[in-house]
C-alpha positions as CSV (number, residue, x, y, z in Angstrom):
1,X,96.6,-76.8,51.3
2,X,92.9,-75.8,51.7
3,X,90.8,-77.1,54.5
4,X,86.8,-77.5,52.1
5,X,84.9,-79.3,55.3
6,X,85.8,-81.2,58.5
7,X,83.7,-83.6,60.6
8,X,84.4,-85.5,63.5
9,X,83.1,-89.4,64.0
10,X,81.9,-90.7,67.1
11,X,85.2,-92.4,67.3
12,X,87.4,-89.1,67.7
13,X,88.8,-89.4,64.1
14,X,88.4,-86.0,62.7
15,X,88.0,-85.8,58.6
16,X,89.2,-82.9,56.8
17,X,88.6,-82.6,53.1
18,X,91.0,-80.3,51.6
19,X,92.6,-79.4,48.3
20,X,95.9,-78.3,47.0
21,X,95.8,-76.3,44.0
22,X,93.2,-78.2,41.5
23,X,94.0,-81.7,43.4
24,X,91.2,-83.3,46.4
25,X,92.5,-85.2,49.0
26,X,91.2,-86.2,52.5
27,X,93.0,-86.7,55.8
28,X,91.8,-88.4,58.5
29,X,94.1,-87.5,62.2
30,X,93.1,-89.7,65.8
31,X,91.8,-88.3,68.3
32,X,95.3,-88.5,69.9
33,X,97.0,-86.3,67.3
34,X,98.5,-82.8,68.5
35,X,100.7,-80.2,68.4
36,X,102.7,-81.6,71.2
37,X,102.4,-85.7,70.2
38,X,101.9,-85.3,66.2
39,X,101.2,-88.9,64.6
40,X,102.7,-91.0,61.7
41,X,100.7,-90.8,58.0
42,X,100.1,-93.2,55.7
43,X,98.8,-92.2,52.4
44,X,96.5,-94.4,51.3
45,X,96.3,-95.3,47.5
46,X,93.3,-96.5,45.9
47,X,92.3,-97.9,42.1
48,X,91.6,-95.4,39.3
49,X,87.3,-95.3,40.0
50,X,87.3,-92.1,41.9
51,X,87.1,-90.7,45.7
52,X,83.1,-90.3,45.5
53,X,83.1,-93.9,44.7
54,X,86.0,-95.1,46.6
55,X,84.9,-93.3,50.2
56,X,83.2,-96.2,52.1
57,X,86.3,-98.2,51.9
58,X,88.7,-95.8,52.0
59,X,87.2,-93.9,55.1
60,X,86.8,-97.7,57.2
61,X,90.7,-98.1,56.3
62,X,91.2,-94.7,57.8
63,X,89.4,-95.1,60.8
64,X,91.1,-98.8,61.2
65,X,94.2,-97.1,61.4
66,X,93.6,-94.2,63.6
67,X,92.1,-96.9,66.1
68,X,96.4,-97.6,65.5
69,X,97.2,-94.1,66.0
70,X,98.1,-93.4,62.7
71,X,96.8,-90.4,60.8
72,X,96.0,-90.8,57.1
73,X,95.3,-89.4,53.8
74,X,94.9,-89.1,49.8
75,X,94.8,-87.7,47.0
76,X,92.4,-88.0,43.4
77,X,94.0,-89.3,40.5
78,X,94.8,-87.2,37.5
79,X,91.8,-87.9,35.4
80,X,89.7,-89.3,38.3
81,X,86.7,-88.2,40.1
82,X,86.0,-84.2,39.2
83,X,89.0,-83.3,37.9
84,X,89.6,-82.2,34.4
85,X,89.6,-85.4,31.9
86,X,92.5,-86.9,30.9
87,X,91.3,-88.2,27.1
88,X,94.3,-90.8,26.8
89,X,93.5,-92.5,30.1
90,X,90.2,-92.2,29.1
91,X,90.6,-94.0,25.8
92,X,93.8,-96.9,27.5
93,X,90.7,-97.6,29.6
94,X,88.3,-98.1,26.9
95,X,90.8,-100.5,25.3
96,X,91.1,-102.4,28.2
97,X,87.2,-102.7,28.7
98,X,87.2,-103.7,25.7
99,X,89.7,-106.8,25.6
100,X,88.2,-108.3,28.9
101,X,85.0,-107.9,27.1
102,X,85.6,-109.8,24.2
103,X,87.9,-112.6,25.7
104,X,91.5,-111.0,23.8
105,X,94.7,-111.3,25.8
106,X,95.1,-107.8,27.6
107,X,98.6,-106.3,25.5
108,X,101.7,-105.1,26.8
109,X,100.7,-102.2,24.8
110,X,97.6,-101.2,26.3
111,X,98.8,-101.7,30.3
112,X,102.1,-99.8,29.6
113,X,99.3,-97.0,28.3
114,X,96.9,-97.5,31.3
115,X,99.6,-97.3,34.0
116,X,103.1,-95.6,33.0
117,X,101.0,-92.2,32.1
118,X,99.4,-92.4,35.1
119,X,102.6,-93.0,37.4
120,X,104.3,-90.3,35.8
121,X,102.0,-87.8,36.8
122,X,100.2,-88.9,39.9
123,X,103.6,-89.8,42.3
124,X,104.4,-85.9,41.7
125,X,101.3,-84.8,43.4
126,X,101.7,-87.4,46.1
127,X,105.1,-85.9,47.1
128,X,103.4,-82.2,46.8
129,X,100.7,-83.5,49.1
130,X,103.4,-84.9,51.3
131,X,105.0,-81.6,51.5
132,X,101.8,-80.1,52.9
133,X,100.6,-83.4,55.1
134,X,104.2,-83.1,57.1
135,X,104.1,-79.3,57.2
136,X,100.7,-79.8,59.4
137,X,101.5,-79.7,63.2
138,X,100.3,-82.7,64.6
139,X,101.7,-84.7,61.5
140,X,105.0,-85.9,62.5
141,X,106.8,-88.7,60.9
142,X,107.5,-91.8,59.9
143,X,105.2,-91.8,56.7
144,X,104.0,-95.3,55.0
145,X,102.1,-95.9,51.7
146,X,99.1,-98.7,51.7
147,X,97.3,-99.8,48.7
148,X,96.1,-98.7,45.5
149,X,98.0,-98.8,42.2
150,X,100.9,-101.0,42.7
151,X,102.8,-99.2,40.6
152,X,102.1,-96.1,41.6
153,X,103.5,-97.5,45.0
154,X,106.3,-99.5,43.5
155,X,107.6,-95.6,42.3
156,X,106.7,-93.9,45.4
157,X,108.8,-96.1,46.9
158,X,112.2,-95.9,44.8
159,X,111.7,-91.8,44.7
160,X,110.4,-90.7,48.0
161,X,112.9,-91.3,51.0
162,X,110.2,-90.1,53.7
163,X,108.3,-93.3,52.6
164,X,109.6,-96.3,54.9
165,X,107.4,-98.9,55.0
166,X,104.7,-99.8,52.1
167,X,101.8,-102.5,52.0
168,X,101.1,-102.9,48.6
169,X,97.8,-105.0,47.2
170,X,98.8,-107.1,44.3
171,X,95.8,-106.6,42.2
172,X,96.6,-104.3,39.7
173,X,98.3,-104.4,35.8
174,X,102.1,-104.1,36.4
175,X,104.1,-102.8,32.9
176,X,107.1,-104.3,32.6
177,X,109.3,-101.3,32.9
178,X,107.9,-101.7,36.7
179,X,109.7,-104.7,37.1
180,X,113.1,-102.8,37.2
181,X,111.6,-100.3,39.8
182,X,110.5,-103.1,41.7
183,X,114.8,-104.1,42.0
184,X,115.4,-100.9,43.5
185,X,112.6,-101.1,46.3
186,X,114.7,-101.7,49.6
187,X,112.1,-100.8,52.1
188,X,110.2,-103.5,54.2
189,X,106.7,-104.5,52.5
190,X,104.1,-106.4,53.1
191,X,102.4,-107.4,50.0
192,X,98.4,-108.4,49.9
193,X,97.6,-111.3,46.9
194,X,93.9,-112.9,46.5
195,X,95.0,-115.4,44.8
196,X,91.8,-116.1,42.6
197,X,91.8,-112.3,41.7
198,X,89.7,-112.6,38.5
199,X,91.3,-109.2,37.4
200,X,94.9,-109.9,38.1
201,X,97.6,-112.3,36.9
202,X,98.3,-114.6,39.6
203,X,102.2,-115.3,38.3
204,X,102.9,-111.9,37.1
205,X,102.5,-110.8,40.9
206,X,104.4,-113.8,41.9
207,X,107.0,-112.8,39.4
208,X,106.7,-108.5,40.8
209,X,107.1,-109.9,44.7
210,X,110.2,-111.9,43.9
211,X,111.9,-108.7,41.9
212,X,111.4,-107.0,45.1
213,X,114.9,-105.9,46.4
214,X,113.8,-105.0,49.8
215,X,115.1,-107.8,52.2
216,X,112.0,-107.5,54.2
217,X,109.4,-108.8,52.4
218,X,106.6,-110.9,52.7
219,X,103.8,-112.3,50.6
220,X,100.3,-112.8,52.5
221,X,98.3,-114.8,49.7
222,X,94.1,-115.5,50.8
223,X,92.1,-117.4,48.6
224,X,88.9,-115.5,47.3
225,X,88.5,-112.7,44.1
226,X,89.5,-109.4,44.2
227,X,86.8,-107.6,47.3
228,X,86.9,-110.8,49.3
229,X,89.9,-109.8,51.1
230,X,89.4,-111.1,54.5
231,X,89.7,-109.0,57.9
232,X,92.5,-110.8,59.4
233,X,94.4,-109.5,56.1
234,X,93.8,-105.9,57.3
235,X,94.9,-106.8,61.3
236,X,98.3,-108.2,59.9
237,X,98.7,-105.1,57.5
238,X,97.9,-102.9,60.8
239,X,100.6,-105.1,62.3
240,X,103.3,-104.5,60.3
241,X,102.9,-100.2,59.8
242,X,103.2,-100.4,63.9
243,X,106.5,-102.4,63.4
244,X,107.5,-99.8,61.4
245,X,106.0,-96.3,61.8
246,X,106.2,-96.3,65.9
């Protein structure tokens, strides 16, 4: 792991882009994190559009949760952002544009080629950045995953045992080899829905929570599209990594 920049906000949170070996990330550590009281991570997952793009969200999640005392951090996608391009993903997200654009049924075909790629490649680099997140000093343990690709996280958590806790946002195209994953979750989640996502199928995500074999789980459905996820939503998410990360 490289350190590329760092800058502290006038809230303590100190920001350090790095990368680690052609992959970006950023981590975000509280002012309270140290050698001699290192903090819990959670790596925070994010859609397919890019960091550049992604940063104003991504950096307000960060700082919500160092106000918690948790440091955090991610990774680019393979394909995403200025990495090298990834011509497949490239072209499963042309055919996706491309169904929503002229009314046709999104296939089985074209999510299992948007998403299983993707998972197959981008949970590797997650565990290689976890390697190097935990190897920090004032990085300590327990580690949660919020956000971002549910399948991704849906992987992340059936591979990864350092992972104990995941909030996962139901918005997202789920293949249906994912649905078998999804059995062998056990970990406690707490799972976002907007339930008039425009983007996502409301009773596939119904379908993904009750496959869940974790026996904590819970659904926290808000009514509104896909960015009208209200702030309460983020407090109870906050809520539940303290349950389970201090």
């Amino acid at each position: 792991m490289h350190f590329t920049s760092q800058q502290r906000f006038d809230d303590g949170v100190l920001e350090r882009e790095f990368t680690l070996g052609e992959i970006p990330g950023i981590l975000w550590t509280p002012a309270s994190a140290s050698v001699t009281a290192p903090v819990p991570l959670i790596l925070l997952g994010h859609p397919t559009l890019g960091l550049r793009k992604m940063y104003p969200r991504l950096v307000a999640r960060a700082r919500h949760s160092a106000a918690e005392g948790f440091a955090t951090a991610t990774i680019e996608h393979p394909g995403s952002g200025d990495r090298p391009r990834w011509p497949a993903a490239e072209q499963a997200r042309a055919d996706l544009r491309r169904a929503r654009e002229t009314g046709e049924p999104v296939s089985h075909e074209i999510v299992d080629a948007l998403i299983l790629p993707l998972v197959e490649r981008a949970v590797p680099e997650w565990q290689t950045a976890l390697d190097a997140l935990l190897s920090l000093p004032e990085i300590g343990g327990p580690v949660g995953y919020s956000g971002g690709v549910i399948s991704i996280g849906i992987r992340l958590a059936v591979v990864e045992p350092r992972i104990v806790a995941a909030g996962l946002f139901a918005g997202s195209f789920v293949p249906r080899a994912m649905f078998e994953e999804a059995r062998q979750v056990t970990i406690p989640l707490h799972v976002l829905l907007q339930w008039d996502d425009e983007g996502n199928d409301r009773q596939a995500a119904l379908d993904l929570f009750d496959a869940f074999g974790s026996k904590e789980k819970s659904l926290h459905a808000n009514m509104g599209g896909h960015t009208g996820v209200p702030q309460f939503a983020g407090d109870a998410a906050a809520q539940f990594f303290t349950r389970h990360l201090k």
